[in-house]
BAKE-264440 format. One record per residue (C-alpha): residue in one letter; x, y, z. Coordinates in steps of 0.02 Angstrom, whole numbers, padded with zeros to 5 digits, always signed. Layout:
N
aXYZ/...
// end
This chain:
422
x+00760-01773+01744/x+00778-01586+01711/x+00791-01532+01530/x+00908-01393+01447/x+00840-01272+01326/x+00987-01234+01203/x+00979-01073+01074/x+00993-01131+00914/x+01079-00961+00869/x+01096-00782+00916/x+01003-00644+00850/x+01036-00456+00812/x+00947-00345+00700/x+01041-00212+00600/x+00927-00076+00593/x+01044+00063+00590/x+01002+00199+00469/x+00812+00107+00439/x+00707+00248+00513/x+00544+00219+00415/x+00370+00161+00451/x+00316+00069+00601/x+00163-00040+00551/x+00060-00181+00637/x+00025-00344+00579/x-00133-00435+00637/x-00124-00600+00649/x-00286-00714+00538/x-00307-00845+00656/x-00411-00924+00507/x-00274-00969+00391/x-00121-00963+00521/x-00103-01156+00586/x+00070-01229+00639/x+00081-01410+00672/x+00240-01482+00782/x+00294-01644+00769/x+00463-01692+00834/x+00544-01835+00952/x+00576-01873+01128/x+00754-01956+01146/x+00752-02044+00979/x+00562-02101+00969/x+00446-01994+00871/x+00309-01924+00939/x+00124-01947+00898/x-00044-01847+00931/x-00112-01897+01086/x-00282-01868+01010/x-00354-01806+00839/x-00306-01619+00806/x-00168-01621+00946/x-00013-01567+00843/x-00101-01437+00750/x-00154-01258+00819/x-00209-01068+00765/x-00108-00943+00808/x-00162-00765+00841/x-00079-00603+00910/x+00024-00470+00805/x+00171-00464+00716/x+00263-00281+00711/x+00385-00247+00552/x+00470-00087+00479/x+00442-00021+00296/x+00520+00085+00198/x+00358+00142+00108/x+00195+00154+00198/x+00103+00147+00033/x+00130-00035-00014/x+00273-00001-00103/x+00409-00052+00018/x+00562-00116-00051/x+00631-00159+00114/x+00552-00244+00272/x+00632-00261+00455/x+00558-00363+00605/x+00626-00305+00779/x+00566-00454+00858/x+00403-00354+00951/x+00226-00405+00934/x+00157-00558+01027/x+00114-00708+00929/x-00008-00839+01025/x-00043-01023+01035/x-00206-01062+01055/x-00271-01222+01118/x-00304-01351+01023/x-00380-01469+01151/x-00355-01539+01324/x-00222-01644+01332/x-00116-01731+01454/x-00016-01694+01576/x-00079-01572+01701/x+00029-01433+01690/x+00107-01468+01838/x+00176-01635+01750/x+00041-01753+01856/x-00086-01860+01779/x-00241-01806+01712/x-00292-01667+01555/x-00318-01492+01544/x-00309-01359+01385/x-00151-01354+01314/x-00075-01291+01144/x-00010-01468+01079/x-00035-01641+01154/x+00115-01760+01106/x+00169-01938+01159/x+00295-02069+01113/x+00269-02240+01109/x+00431-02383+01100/x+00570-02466+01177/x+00648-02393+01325/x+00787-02283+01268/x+00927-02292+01318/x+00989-02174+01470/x+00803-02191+01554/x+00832-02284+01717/x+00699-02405+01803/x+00743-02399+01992/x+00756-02587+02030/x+00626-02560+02172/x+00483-02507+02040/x+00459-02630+01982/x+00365-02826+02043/x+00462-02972+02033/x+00393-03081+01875/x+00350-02921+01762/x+00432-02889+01600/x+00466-02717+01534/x+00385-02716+01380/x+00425-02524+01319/x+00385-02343+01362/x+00260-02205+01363/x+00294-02028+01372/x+00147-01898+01366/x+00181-01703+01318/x+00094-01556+01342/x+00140-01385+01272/x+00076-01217+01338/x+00062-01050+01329/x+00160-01035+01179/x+00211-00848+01129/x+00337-00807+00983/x+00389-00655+00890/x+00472-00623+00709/x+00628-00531+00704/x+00760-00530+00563/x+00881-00380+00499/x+00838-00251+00365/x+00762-00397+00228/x+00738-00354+00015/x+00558-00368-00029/x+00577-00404-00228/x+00451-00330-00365/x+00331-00480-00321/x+00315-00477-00143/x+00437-00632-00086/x+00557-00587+00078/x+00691-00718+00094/x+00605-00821+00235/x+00755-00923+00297/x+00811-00749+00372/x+00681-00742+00481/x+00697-00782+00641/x+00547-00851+00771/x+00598-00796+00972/x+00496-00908+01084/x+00462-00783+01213/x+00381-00908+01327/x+00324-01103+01309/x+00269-01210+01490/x+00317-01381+01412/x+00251-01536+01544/x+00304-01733+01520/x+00263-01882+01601/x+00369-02039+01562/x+00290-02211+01623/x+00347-02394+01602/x+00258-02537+01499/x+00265-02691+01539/x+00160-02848+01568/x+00128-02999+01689/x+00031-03167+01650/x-00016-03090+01489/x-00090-02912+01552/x-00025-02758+01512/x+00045-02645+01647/x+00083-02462+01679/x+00219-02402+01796/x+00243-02221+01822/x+00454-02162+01810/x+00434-01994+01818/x+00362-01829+01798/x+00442-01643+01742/x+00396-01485+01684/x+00528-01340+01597/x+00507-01179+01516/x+00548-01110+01376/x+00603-00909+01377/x+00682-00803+01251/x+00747-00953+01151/x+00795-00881+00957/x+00765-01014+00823/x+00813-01011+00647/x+00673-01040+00499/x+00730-01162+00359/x+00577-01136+00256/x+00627-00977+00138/x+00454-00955+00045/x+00373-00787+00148/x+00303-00642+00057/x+00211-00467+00049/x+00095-00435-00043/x-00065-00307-00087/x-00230-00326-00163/x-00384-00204-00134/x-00310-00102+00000/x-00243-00244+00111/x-00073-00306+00136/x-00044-00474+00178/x+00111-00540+00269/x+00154-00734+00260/x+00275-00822+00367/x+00295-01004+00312/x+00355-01086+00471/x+00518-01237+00480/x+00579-01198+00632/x+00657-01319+00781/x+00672-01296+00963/x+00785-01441+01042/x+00793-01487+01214/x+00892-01611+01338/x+00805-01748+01416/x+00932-01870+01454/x+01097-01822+01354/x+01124-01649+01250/x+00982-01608+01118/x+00924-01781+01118/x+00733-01739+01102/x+00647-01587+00998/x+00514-01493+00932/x+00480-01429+00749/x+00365-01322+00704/x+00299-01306+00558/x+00145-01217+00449/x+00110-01029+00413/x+00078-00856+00498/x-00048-00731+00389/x-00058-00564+00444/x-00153-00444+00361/x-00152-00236+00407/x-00258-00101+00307/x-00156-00003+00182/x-00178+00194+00237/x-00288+00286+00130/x-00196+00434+00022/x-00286+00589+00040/x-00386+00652-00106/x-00277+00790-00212/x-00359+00903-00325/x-00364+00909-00492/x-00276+01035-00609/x-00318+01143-00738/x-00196+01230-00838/x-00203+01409-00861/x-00291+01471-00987/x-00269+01650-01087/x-00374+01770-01133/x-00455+01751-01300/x-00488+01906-01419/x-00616+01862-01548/x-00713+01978-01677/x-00907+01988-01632/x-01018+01827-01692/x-00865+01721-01667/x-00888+01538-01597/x-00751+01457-01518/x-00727+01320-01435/x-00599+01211-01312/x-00560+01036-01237/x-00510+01032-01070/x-00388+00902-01001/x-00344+00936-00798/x-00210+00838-00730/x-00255+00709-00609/x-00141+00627-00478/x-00243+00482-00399/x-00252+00357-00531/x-00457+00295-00567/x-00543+00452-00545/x-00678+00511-00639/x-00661+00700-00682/x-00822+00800-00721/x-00815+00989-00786/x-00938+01107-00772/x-00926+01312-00859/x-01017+01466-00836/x-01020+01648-00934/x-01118+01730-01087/x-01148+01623-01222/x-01056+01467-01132/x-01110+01276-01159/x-01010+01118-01131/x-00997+00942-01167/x-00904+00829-01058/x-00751+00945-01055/x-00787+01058-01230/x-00833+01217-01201/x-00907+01324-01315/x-00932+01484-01322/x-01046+01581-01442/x-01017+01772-01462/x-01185+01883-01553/x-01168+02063-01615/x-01231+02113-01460/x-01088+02067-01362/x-00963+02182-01469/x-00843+02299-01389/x-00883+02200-01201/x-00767+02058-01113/x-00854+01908-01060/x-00791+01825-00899/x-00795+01637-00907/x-00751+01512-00778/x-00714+01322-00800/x-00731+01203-00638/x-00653+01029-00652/x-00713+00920-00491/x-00653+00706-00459/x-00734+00597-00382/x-00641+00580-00225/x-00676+00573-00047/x-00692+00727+00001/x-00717+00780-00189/x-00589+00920-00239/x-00611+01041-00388/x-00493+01178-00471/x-00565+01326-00565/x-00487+01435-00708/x-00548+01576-00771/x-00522+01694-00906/x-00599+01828-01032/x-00641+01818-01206/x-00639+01999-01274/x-00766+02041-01401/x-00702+02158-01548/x-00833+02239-01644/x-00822+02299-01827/x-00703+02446-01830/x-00791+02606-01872/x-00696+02751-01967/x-00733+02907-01878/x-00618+03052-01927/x-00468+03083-02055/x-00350+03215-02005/x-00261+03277-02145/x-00095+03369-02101/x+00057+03429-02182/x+00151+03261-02223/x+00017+03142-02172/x-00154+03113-02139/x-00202+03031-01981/x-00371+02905-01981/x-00446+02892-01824/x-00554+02732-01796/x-00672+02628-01658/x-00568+02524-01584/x-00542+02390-01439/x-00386+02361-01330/x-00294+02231-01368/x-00352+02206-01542/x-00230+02229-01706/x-00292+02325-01854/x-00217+02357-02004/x-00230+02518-02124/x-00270+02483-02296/x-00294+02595-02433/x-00366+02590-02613/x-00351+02732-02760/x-00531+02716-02818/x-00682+02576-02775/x-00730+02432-02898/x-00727+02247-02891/x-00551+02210-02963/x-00474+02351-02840/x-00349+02289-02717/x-00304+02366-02537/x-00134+02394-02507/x-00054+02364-02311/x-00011+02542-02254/x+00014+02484-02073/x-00049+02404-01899/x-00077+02457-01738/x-00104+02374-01572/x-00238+02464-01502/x-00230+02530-01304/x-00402+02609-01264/x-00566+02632-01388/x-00493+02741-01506/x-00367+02703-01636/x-00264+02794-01749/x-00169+02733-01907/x-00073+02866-02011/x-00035+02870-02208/x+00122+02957-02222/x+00156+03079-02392/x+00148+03088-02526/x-00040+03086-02509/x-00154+03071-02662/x-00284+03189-02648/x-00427+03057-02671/x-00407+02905-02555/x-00527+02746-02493/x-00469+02692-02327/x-00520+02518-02243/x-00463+02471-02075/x-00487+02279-02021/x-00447+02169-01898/x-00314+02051-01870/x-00387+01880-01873/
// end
C-alpha cells in the first residue's frame, strides 16, 4: 500500500520590481509549537502517547522588506529559510515502517473498524478468530518547511493577510504500520497487515488561518505565522487520509541600529554691542534621532551659560576689541556627535570727537570710531537742559576713524554730539 502525496496548489511569487531588503528571521523555538491532528482513511487519529501531536519548531524564516527600519509597508517570502521539526518523543514505527520506537517529530495512531478498501488476506488469519477492528501507528520525521507568499501589505498595525501564506514542506519521512484486531475465546489479538513508509518533498500547502503579523517593540521585530495548514495523502483511494497542522511560528530578528547624526546649530551673526552691554541667547540645535539629550557648552570673554543660554557680559575694558565666542552642542549618542558655531560680538566704545574741519561750505567732524558701527551727527545751537539735538546725518563706519559732515550754512557757534546707533 503505497501512498500519493498530492499538492494542494501551486505556488509563484511575484517579486518583480520588489528589490528591497533581504532580512532573516530566527525562529523562537519557545513560543513556536504546531500540533497535527488529522485522519487515516476516515478514522481520526490520536496521540500515541502524551505530547505526541505537539512539537517546537526551530530554523529561519527569510522575507523581503521594503524598509529595513521597521517601517515596512510591504513584506515578501521567497520560500528560503529552513524551518525544523523537532522531536517530540520516540514514537512508533521505526522509520523503516517495522515495529518498535525511535525519535520522531509526531507519533499518531487510529483506532476503529476496518475501513473499508483495507484487505485481510484470507490466509492471515486462524480459523475461529473474529476481526474485531484496526490499529494503525504513525510516525512523522524530519519535518522541514519554508514560508513563501507574493509581495503581501503589512497595514499600520502590523497584521499581513496570513491566508496568503503559503507553508512548502521541503521534506517529511512519514512511516505507518496497519495491524488487525481481533479476538479468540475472549482474548484480544494482534495481527500485523502491513507496513509502509513515503516521503514528502516539495509539497506547497495553503494556510487557512489569516491572523499573522509584524510587529516592533524595543528594537526587535517579531514575525508570527499562525499555522491551518493540510497535507493529504492516499492510502487506499485518492486523499482519503491527512494531516493538519496547526499552531504558530515566532520569529524574532534585531532591528539595525541607525547611526548617530549630529546635531545642528544654526548659524549665528555677528553681534555689535556698545561697551558694558550684556546680552544674552537661547540656543535650540536641531536634532534628528528622536530621545536624545542635547547638552551645550560656550567659551570666550565674559561668556557663561545655562543649559543652552548664553550670556555674555561686555566691561569698558573690552571697548573697541571683537570677542570670539564659540557654542558646542553635543547628544547623547553612541558615538556622541557635536556641532560648533561660532561668531564675534564687536565691542563699540564711546565715540570720541577728535577734530572739526571747517571748510568753505561745510565743516567736517572727525570722530573714534569702530567698523561696522552706525553713528549719527547731531548738533545743538547752545548747551542747557531744555536744548534738543537735531539729526544732521549717519554714517556706517569702515575703519577707526569716522567722519560726519554739516553742510552750510554753518552757524559760527555749534555743539556737536555723535552717538551710536542702538
Amino acid at each position: 500500500m503505497k501512498p500519493v502525496f498530492y499538492l494542494l496548489s501551486l505556488f509563484l511569487f511575484a517579486g518583480v520590481g520588489f528589490g528591497q531588503t533581504s532580512v532573516v528571521y530566527t525562529v523562537d523555538s519557545t513560543r513556536s509549537t504546531v500540533t497535527v491532528n488529522g485522519s487515516f482513511i476516515g478514522t481520526p487519529f490520536m496521540a500515541q502517547g502524551a505530547g505526541s501531536l505537539t512539537t517546537s519548531f526551530t530554523g529561519a524564516i527569510d522575507a523581503t522588506l521594503n524598509s529595513d527600519t521597521g517601517n515596512a509597508t510591504q513584506v515578501l517570502f521567497p520560500s528560503s529559510g529552513i524551518v525544523s521539526a523537532e522531536d517530540s518523543g520516540s514514537w512508533a514505527p521505526l522509520a523503516s515502517g517495522e515495529d518498535g520506537s525511535e525519535p520522531a517529530n509526531y507519533g499518531l495512531m487510529v483506532n476503529g473498524p476496518i475501513p473499508a478498501g483495507i484487505v485481510i488476506p484470507s490466509n492471515t488469519i486462524p480459523a475461529g478468530v473474529t476481526l474485531t477492528g484496526f490499529q494503525a501507528e504513525t510516525a512523522l520525521r524530519n519535518l522541514e518547511l519554508t514560508v513563501g507568499s507574493s509581495v503581501l501589505p503589512i497595514d499600520p498595525i502590523g497584521g499581513i493577510p496570513g491566508t496568503q501564506l503559503v507553508a512548502n514542506v521541503v521534506t517529511g519521512d512519514v512511516a505507518v504500520s496497519v495491524d488487525v484486531l481481533a479476538s479468540a475465546l475472549g482474548f484480544p489479538l494482534t495481527y500485523p497487515v502491513t507496513n509502509f513508509t513515503f516521503a514528502i518533498t516539495n509539497t506547497v500547502t495553503t494556510n487557512n488561518n489569516p491572523m499573522s503579523s509584524i510587529t516592533q517593540s524595543n528594537g526587535i521585530e517579531t514575525l508570527v505565522i499562525e499555522l491551518d495548514n493540510l497535507l493529504q495523502f492516499t492510502a487506499v483511494t485518492t486523499n482519503d487520509s491527512f494531516f493538519r497542522l496547526q499552531g504558530q511560528l515566532v520569529a524574532t530578528r534585531m532591528l539595525p541600529v541607525p547611526p548617530n547624526r549630529a546635531p545642528v546649530l544654526g548659524p549665528v551673526p555677528d553681534q555689535f554691542v556698545a561697551a558694558g552691554t550684556i546680552i544674552g541667547f537661547a540656543f535650540m540645535a536641531g536634532e534628528a534621532d528622536v530621545g536624545q539629550t542635547l547638552s551645550y557648552t560656550a567659551s570666550g570673554p565674559g561668556v557663561s551659560i545655562s543649559t543652552n543660554v548664553v550670556t555674555i557680559t561686555t566691561t569698558p575694558a573690552d571697548a573697541f576689541t571683537i570677542l570670539p565666542i564659540s557654542v558646542t552642542v553635543t547628544d547623547d549618542g553612541s558615538p556622541p556627535l557635536s556641532d560648533t558655531e561660532t561668531f564675534q560680538v564687536h565691542v563699540a566704545g564711546e565715540p570720541v570727537i577728535t577734530n572739526i574741519v571747517p571748510t568753505a561750505t561745510a565743516r567736517d567732524i572727525a570722530f573714534e570710531s569702530m567698523a561696522g558701527f552706525t553713528y549719527d551727527l547731531e548738533l545743538a545751537p547752545q548747551l542747557s537742559t531744555n536744548d534738543t539735538f537735531t539729526l544732521l546725518g549717519s554714517t556706517t563706519a569702515t575703519n577707526g576713524f569716522g567722519v560726519l559732515t554739516e553742510t552750510a550754512p554753518c552757524v559760527p557757534l555749534q555743539f556737536y554730539r555723535v552717538r551710536i546707533q542702538p
